[in-house]
PDB file of N, CA, C and O in Angstrom:
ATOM      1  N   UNK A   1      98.015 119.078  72.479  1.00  0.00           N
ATOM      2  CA  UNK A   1      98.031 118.885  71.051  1.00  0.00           C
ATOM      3  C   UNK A   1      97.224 117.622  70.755  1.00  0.00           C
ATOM      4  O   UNK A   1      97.002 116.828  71.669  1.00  0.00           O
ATOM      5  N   UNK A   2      96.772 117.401  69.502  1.00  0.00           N
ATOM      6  CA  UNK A   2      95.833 116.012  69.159  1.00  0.00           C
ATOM      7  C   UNK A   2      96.708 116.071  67.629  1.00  0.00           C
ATOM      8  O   UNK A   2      97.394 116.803  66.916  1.00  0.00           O
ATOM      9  N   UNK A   3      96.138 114.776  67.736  1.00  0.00           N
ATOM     10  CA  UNK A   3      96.500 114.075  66.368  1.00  0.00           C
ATOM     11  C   UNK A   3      95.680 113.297  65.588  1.00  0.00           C
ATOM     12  O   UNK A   3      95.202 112.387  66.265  1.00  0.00           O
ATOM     13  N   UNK A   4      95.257 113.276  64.246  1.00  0.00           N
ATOM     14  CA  UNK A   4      94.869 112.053  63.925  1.00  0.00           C
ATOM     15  C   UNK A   4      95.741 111.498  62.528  1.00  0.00           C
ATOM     16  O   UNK A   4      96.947 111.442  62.287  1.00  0.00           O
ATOM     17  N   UNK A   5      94.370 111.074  61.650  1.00  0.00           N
ATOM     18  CA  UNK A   5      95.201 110.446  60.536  1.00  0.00           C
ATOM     19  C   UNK A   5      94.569 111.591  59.448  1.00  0.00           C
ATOM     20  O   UNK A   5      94.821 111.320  58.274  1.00  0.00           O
ATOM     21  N   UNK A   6      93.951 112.569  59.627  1.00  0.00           N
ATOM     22  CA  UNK A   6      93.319 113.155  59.068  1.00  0.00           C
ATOM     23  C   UNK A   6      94.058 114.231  58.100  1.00  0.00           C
ATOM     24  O   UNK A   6      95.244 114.506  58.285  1.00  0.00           O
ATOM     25  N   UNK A   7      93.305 114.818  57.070  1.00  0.00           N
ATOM     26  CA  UNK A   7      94.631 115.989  56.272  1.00  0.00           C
ATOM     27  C   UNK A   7      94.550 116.958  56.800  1.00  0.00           C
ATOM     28  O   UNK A   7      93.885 117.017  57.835  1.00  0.00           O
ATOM     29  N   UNK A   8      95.135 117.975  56.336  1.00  0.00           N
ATOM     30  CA  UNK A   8      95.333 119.338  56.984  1.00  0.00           C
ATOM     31  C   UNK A   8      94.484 120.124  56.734  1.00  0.00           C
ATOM     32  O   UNK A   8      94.422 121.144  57.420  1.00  0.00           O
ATOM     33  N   UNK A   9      93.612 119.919  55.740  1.00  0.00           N
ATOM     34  CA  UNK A   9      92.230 120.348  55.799  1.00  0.00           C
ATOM     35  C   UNK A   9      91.113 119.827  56.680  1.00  0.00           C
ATOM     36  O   UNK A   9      90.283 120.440  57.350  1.00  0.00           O
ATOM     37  N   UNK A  10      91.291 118.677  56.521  1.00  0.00           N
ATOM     38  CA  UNK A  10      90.032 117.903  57.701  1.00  0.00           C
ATOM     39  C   UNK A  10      90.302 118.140  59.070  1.00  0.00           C
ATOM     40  O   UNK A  10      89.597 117.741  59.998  1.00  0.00           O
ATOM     41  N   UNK A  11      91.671 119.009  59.200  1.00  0.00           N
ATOM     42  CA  UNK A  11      91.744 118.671  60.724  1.00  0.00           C
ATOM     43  C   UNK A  11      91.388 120.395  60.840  1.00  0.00           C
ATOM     44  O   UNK A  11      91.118 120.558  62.030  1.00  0.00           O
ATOM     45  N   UNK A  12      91.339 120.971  60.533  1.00  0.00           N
ATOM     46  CA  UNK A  12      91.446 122.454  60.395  1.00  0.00           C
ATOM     47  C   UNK A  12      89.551 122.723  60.404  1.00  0.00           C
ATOM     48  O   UNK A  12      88.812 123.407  61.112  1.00  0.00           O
ATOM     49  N   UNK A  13      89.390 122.077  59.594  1.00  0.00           N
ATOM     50  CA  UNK A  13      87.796 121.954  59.732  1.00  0.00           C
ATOM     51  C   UNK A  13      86.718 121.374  61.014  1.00  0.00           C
ATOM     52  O   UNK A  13      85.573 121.652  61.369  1.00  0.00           O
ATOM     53  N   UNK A  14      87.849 120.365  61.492  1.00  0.00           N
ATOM     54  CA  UNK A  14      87.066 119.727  62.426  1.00  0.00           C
ATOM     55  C   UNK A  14      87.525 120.776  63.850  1.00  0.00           C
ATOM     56  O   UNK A  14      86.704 121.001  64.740  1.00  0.00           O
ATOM     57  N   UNK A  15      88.772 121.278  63.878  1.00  0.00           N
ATOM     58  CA  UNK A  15      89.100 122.274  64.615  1.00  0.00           C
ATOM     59  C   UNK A  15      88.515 123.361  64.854  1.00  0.00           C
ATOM     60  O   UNK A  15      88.573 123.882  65.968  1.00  0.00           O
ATOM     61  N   UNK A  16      87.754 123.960  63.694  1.00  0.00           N
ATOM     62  CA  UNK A  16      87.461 124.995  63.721  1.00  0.00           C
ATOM     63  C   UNK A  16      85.331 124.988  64.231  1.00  0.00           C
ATOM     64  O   UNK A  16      84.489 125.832  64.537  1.00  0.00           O
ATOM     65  N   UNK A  17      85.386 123.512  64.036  1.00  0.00           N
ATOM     66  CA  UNK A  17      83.487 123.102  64.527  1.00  0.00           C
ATOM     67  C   UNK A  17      83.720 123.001  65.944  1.00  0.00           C
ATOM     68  O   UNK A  17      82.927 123.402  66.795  1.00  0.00           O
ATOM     69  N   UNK A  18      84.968 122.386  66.204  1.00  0.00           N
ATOM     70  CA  UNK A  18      84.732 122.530  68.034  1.00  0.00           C
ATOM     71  C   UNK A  18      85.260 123.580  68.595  1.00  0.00           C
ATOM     72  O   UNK A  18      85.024 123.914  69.756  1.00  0.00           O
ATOM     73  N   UNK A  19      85.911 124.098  67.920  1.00  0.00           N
ATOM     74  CA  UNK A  19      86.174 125.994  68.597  1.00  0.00           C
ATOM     75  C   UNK A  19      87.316 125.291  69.662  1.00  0.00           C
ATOM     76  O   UNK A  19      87.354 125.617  70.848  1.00  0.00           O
ATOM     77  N   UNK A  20      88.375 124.131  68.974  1.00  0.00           N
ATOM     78  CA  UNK A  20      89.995 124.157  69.880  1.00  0.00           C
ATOM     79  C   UNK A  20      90.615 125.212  69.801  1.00  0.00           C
ATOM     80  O   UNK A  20      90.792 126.041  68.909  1.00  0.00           O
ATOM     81  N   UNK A  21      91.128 125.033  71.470  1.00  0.00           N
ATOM     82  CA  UNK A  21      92.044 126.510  71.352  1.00  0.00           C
ATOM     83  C   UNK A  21      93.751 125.657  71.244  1.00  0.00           C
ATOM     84  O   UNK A  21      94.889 125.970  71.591  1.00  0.00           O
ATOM     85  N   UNK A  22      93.245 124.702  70.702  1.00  0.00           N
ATOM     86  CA  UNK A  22      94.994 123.833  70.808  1.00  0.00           C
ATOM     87  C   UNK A  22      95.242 123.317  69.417  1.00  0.00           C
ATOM     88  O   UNK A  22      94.328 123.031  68.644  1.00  0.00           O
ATOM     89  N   UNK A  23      96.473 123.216  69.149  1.00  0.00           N
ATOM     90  CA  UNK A  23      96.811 122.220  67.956  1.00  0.00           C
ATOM     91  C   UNK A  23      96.359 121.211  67.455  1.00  0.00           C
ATOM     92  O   UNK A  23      95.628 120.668  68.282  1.00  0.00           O
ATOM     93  N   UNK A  24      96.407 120.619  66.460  1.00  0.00           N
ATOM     94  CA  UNK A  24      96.060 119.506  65.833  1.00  0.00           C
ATOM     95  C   UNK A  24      97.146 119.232  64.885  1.00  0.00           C
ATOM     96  O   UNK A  24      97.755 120.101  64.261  1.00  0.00           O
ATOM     97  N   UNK A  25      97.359 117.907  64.815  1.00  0.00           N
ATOM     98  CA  UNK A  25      98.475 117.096  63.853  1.00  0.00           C
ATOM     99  C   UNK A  25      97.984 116.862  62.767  1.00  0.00           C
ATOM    100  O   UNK A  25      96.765 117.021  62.836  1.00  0.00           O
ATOM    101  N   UNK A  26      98.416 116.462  61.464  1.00  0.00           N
ATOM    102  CA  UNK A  26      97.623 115.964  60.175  1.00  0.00           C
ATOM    103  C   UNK A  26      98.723 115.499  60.023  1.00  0.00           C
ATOM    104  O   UNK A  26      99.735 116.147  59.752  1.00  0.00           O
ATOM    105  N   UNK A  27      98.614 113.865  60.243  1.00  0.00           N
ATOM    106  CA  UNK A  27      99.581 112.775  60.331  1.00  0.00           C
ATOM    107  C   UNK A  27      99.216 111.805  58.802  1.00  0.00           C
ATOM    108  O   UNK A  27      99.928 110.898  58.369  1.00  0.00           O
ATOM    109  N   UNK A  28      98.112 112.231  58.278  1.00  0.00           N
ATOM    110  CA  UNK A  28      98.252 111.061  56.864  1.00  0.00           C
ATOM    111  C   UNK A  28      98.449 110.191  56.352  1.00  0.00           C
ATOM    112  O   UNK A  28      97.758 109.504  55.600  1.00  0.00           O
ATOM    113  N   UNK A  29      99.937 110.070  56.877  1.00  0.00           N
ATOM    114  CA  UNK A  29     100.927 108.964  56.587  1.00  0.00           C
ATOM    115  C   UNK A  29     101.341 108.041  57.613  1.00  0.00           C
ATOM    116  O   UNK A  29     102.316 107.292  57.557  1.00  0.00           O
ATOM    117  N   UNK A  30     100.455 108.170  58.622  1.00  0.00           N
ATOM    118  CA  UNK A  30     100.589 107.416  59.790  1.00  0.00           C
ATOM    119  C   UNK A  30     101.587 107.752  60.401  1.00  0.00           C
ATOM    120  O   UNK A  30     101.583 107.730  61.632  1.00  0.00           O
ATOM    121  N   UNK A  31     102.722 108.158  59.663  1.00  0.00           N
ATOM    122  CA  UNK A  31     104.186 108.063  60.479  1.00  0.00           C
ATOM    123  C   UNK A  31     104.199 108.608  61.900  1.00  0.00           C
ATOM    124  O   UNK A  31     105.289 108.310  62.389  1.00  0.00           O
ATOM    125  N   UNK A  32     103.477 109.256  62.739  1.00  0.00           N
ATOM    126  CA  UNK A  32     103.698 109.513  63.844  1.00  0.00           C
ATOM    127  C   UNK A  32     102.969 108.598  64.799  1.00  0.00           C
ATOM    128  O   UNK A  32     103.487 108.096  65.796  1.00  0.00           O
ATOM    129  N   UNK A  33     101.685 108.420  64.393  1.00  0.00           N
ATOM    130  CA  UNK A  33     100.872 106.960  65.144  1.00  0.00           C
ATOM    131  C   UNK A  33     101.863 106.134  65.159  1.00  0.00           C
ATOM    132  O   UNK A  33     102.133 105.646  66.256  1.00  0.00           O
ATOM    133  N   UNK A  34     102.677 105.738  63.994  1.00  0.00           N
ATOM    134  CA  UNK A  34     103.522 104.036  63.964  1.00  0.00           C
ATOM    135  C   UNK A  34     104.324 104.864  65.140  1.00  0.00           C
ATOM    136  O   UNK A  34     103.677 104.745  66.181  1.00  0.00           O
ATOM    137  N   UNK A  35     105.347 105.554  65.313  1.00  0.00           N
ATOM    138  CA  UNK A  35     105.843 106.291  66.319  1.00  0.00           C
ATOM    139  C   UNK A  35     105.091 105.571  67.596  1.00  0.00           C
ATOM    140  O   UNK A  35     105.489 104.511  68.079  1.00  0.00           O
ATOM    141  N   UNK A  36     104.363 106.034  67.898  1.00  0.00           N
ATOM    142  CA  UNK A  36     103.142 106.532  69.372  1.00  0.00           C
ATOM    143  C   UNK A  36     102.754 105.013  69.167  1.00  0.00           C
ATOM    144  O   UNK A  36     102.683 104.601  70.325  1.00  0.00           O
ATOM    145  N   UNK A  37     102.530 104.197  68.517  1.00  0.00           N
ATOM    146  CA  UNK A  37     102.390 102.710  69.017  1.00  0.00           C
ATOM    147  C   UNK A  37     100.374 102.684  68.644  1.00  0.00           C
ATOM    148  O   UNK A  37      99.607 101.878  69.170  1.00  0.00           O
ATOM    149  N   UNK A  38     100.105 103.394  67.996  1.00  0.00           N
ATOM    150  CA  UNK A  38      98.460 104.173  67.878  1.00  0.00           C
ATOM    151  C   UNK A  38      97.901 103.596  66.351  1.00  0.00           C
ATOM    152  O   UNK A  38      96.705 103.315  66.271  1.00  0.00           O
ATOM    153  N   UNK A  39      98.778 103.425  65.151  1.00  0.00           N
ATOM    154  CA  UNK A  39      98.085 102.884  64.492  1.00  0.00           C
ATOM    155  C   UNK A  39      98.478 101.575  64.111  1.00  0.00           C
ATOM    156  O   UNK A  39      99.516 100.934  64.273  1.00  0.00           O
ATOM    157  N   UNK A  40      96.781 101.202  63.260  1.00  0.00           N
ATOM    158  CA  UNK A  40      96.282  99.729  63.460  1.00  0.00           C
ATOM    159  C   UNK A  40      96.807  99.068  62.172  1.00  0.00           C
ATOM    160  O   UNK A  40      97.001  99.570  61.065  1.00  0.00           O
ATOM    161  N   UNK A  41      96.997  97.715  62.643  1.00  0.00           N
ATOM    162  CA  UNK A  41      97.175  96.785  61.551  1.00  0.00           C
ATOM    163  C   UNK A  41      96.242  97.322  60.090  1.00  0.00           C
ATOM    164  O   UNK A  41      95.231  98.021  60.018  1.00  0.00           O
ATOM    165  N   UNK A  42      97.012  96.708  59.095  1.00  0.00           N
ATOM    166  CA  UNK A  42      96.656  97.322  57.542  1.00  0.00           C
ATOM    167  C   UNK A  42      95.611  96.407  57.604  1.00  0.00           C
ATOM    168  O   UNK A  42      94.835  97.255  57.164  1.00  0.00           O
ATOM    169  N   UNK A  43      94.908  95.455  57.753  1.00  0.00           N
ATOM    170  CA  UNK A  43      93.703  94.440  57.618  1.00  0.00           C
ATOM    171  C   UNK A  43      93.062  94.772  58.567  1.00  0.00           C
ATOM    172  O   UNK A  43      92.206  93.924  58.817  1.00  0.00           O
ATOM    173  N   UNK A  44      93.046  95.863  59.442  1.00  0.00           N
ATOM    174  CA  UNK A  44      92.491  95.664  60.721  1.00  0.00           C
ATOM    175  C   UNK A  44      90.853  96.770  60.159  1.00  0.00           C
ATOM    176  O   UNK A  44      90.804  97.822  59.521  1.00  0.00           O
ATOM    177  N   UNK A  45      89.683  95.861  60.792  1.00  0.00           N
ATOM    178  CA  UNK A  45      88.541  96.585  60.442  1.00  0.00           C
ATOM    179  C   UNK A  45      88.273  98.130  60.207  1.00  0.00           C
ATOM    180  O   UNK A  45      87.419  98.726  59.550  1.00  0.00           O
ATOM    181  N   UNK A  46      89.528  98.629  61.144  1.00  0.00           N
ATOM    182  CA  UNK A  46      89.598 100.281  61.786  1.00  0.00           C
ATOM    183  C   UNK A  46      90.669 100.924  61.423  1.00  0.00           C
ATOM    184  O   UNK A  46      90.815 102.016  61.973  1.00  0.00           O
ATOM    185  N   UNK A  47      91.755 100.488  60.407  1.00  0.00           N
ATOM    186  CA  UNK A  47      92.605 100.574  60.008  1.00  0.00           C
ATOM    187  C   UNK A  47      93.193 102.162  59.704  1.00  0.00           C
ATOM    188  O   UNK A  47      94.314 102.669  59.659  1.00  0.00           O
ATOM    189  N   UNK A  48      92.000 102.576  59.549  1.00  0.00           N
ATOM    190  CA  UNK A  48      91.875 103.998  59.199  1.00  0.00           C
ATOM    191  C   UNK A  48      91.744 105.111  60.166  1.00  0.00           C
ATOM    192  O   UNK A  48      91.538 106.296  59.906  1.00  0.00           O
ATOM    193  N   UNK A  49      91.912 104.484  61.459  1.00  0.00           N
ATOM    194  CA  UNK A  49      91.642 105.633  62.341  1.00  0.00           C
ATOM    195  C   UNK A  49      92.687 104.856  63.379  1.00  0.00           C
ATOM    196  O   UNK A  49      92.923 103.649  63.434  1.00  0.00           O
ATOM    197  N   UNK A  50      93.254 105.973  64.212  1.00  0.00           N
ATOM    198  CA  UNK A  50      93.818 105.190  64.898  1.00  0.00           C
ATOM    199  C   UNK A  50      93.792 104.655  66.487  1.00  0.00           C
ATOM    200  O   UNK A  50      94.120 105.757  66.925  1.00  0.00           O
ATOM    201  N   UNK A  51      93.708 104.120  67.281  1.00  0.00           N
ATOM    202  CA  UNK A  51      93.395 103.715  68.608  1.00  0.00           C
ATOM    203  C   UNK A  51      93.521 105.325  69.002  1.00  0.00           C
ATOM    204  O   UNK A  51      94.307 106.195  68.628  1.00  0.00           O
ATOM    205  N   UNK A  52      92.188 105.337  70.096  1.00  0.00           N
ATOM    206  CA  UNK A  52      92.620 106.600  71.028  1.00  0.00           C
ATOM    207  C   UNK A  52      93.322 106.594  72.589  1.00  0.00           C
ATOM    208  O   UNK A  52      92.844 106.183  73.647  1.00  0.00           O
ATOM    209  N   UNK A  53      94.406 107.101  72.355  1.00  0.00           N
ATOM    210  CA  UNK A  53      95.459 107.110  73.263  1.00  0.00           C
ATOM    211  C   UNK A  53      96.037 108.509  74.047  1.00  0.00           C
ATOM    212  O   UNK A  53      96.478 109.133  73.082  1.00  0.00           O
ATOM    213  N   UNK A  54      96.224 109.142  74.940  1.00  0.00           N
ATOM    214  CA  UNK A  54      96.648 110.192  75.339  1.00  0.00           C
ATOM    215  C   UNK A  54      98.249 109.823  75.894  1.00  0.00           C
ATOM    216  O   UNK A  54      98.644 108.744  76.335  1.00  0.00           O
ATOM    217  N   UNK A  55      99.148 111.312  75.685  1.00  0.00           N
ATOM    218  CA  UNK A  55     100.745 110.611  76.277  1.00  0.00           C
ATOM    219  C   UNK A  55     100.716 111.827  77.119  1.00  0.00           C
ATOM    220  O   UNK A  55      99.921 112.719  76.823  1.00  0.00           O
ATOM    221  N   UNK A  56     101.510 111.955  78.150  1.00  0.00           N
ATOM    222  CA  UNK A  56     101.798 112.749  79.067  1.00  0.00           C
ATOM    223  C   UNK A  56     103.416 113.166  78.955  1.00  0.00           C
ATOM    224  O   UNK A  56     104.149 112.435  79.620  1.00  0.00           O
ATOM    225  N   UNK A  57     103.918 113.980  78.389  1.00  0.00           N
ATOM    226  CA  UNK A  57     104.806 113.959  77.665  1.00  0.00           C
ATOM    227  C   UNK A  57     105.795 115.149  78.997  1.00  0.00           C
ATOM    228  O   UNK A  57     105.346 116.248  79.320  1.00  0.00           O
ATOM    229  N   UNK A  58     106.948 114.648  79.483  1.00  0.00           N
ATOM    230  CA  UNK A  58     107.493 116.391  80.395  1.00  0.00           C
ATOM    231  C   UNK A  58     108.345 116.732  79.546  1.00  0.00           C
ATOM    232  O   UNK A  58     108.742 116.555  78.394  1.00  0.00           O
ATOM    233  N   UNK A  59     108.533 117.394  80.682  1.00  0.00           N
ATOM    234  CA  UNK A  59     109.465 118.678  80.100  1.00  0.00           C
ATOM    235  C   UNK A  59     111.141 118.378  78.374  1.00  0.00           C
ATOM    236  O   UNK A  59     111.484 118.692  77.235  1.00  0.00           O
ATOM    237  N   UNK A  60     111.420 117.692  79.415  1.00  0.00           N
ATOM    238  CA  UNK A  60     112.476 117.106  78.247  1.00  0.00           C
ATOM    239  C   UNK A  60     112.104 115.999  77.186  1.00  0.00           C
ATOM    240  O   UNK A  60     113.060 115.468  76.621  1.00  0.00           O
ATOM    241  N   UNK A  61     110.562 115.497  76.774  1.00  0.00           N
ATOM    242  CA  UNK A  61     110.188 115.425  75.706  1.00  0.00           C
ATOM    243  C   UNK A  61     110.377 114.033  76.047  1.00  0.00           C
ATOM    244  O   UNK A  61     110.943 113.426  75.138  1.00  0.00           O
ATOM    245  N   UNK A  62     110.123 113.397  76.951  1.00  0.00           N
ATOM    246  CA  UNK A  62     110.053 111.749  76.937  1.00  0.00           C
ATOM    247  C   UNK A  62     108.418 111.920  77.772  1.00  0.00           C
ATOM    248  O   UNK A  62     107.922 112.716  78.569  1.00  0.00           O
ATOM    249  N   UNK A  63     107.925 110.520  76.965  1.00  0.00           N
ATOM    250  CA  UNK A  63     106.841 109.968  77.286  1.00  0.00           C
ATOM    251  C   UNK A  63     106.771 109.372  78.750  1.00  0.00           C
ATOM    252  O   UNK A  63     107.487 108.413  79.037  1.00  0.00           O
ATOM    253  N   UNK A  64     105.984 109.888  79.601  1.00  0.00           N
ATOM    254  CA  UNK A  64     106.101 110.144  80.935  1.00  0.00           C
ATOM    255  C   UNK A  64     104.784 109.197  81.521  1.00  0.00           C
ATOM    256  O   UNK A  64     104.874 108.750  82.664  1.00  0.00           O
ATOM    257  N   UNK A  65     103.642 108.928  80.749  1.00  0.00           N
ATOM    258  CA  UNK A  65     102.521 108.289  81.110  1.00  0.00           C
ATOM    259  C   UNK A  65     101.977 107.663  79.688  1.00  0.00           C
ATOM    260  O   UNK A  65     102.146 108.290  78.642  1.00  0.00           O
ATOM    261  N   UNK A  66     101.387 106.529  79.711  1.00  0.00           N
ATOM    262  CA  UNK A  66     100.479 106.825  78.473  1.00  0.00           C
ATOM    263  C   UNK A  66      98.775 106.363  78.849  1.00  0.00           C
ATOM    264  O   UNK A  66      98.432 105.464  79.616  1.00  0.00           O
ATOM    265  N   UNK A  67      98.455 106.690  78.564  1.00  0.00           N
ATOM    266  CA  UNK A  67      96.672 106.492  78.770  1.00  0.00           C
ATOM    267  C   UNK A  67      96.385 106.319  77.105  1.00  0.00           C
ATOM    268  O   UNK A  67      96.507 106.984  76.076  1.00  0.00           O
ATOM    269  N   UNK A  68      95.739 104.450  77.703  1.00  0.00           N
ATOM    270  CA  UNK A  68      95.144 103.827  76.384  1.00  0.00           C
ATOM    271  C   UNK A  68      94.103 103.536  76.195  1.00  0.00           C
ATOM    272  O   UNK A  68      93.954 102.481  76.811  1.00  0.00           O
ATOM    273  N   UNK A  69      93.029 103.842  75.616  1.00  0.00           N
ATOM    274  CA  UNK A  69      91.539 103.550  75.457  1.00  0.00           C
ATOM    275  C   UNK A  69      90.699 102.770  74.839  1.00  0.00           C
ATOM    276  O   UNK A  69      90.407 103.189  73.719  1.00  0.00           O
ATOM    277  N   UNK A  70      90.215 101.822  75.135  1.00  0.00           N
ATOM    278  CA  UNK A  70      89.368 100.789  74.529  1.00  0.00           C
ATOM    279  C   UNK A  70      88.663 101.234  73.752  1.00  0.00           C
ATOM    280  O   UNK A  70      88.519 100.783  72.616  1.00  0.00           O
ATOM    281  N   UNK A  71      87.799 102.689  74.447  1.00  0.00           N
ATOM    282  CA  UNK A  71      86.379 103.151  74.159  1.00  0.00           C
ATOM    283  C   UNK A  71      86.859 104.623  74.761  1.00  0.00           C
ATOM    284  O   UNK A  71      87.760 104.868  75.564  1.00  0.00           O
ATOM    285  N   UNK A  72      85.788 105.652  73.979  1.00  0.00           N
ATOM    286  CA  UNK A  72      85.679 106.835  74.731  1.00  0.00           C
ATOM    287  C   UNK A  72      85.550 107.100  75.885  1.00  0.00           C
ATOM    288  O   UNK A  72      84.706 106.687  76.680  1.00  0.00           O
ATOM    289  N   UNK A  73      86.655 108.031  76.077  1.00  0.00           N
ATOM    290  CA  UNK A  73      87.315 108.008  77.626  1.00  0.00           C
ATOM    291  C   UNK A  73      85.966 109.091  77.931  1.00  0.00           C
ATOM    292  O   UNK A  73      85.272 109.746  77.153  1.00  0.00           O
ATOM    293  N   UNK A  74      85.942 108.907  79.872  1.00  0.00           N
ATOM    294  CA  UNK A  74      85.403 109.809  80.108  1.00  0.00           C
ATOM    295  C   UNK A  74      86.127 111.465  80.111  1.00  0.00           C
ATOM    296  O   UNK A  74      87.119 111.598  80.827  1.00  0.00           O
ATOM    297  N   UNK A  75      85.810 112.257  79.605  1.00  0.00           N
ATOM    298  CA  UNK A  75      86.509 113.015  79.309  1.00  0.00           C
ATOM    299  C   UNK A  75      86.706 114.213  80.500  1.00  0.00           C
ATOM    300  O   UNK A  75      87.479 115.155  80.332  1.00  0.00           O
ATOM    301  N   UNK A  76      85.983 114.054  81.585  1.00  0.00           N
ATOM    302  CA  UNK A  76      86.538 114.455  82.499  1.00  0.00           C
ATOM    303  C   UNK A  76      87.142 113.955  83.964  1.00  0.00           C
ATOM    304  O   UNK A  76      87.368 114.548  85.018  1.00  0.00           O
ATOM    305  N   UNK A  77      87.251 112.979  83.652  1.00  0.00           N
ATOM    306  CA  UNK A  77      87.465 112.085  84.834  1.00  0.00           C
ATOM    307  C   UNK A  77      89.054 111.396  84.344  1.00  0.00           C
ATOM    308  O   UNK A  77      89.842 110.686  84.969  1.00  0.00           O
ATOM    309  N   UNK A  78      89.110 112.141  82.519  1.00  0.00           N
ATOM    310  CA  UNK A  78      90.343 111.388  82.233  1.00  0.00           C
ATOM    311  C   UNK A  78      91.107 112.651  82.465  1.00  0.00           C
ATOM    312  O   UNK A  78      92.272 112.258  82.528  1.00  0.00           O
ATOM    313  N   UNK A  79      91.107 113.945  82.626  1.00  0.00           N
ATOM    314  CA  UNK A  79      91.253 115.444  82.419  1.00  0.00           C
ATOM    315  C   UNK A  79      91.668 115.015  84.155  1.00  0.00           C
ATOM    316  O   UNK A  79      92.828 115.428  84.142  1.00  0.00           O
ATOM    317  N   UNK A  80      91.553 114.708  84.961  1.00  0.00           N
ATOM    318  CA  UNK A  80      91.358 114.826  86.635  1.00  0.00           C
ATOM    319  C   UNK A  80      92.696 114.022  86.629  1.00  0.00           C
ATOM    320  O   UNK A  80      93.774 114.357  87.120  1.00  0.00           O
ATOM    321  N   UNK A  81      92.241 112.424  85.685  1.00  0.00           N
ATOM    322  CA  UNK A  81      93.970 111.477  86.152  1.00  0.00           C
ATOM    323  C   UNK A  81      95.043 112.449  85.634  1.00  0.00           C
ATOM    324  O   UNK A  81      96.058 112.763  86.256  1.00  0.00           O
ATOM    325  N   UNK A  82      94.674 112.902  84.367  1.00  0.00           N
ATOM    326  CA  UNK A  82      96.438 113.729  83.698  1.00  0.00           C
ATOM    327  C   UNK A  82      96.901 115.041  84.495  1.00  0.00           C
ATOM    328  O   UNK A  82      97.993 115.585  84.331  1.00  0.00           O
ATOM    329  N   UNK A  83      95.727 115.541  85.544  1.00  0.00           N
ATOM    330  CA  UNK A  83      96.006 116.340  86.213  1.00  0.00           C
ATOM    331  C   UNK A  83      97.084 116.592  87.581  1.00  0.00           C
ATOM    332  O   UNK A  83      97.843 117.509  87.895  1.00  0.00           O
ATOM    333  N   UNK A  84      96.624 114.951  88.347  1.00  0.00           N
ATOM    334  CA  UNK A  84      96.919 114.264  88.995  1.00  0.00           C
ATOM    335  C   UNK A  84      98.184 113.828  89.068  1.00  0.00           C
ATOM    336  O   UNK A  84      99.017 114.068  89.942  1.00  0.00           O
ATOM    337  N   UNK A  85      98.294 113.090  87.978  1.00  0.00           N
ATOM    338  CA  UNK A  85     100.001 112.338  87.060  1.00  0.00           C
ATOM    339  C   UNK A  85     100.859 113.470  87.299  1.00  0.00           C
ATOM    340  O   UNK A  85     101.875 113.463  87.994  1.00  0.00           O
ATOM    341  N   UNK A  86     100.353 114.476  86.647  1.00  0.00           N
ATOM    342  CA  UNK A  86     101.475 116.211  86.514  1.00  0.00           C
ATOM    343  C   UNK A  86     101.787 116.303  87.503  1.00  0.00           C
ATOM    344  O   UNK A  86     103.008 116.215  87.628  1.00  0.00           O
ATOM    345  N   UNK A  87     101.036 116.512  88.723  1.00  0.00           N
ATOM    346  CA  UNK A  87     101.455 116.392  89.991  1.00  0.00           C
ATOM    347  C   UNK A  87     102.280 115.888  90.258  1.00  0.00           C
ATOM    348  O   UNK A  87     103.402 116.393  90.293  1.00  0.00           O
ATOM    349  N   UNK A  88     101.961 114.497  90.594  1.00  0.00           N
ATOM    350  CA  UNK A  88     103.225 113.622  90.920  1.00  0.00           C
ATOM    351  C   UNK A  88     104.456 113.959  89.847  1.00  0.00           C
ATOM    352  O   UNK A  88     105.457 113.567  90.447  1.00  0.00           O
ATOM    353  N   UNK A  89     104.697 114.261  89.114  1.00  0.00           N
ATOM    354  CA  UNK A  89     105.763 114.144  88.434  1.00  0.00           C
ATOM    355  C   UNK A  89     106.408 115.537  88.750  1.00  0.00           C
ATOM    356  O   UNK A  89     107.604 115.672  88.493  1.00  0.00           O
ATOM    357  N   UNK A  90     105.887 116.313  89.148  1.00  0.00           N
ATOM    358  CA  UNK A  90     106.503 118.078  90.079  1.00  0.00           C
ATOM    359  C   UNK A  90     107.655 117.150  90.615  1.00  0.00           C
ATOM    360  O   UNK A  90     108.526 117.611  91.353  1.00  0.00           O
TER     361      UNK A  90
END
């Protein structure tokens, strides 16, 4: 699943240009970023978007890993660690 701060139109749109075969959140109101520890201070230059972060979430719904990103992750080399993590957590 992904998330941003985006509406339920923008995310539906942007969903539908990359051809996801997965969910998307339309969080708006931040309330799930403040949750996830993901969005930014109200003065903060970027305020509007929120840090990109991945959670590794098991089975019974607790946060199991989190992967935090400065910068755009490599996106397959970050796909290999969450692969990895799952493992270990079998």
């Amino acid at each position: 699943m992904g998330a941003s701060f985006d509406t339920v139109e923008e995310q539906k749109a942007f969903a539908e240009k990359e051809s996801f075969s997965f969910p998307l959140l339309s969080d708006p109101d931040r309330a799930v970023g403040e949750l996830y520890g993901v969005a930014r201070r109200p003065d903060h230059d970027f305020a509007g978007w929120p840090r990109r972060a991945s959670f590794l979430i098991d089975p019974n719904g607790v946060v199991a890993k989190v992967y935090d990103f400065a910068d755009k992750p490599d996106l397959a080399e970050h796909a290999a660690t969450v692969l990895n993590d799952l493992q270990e957590l079998r």
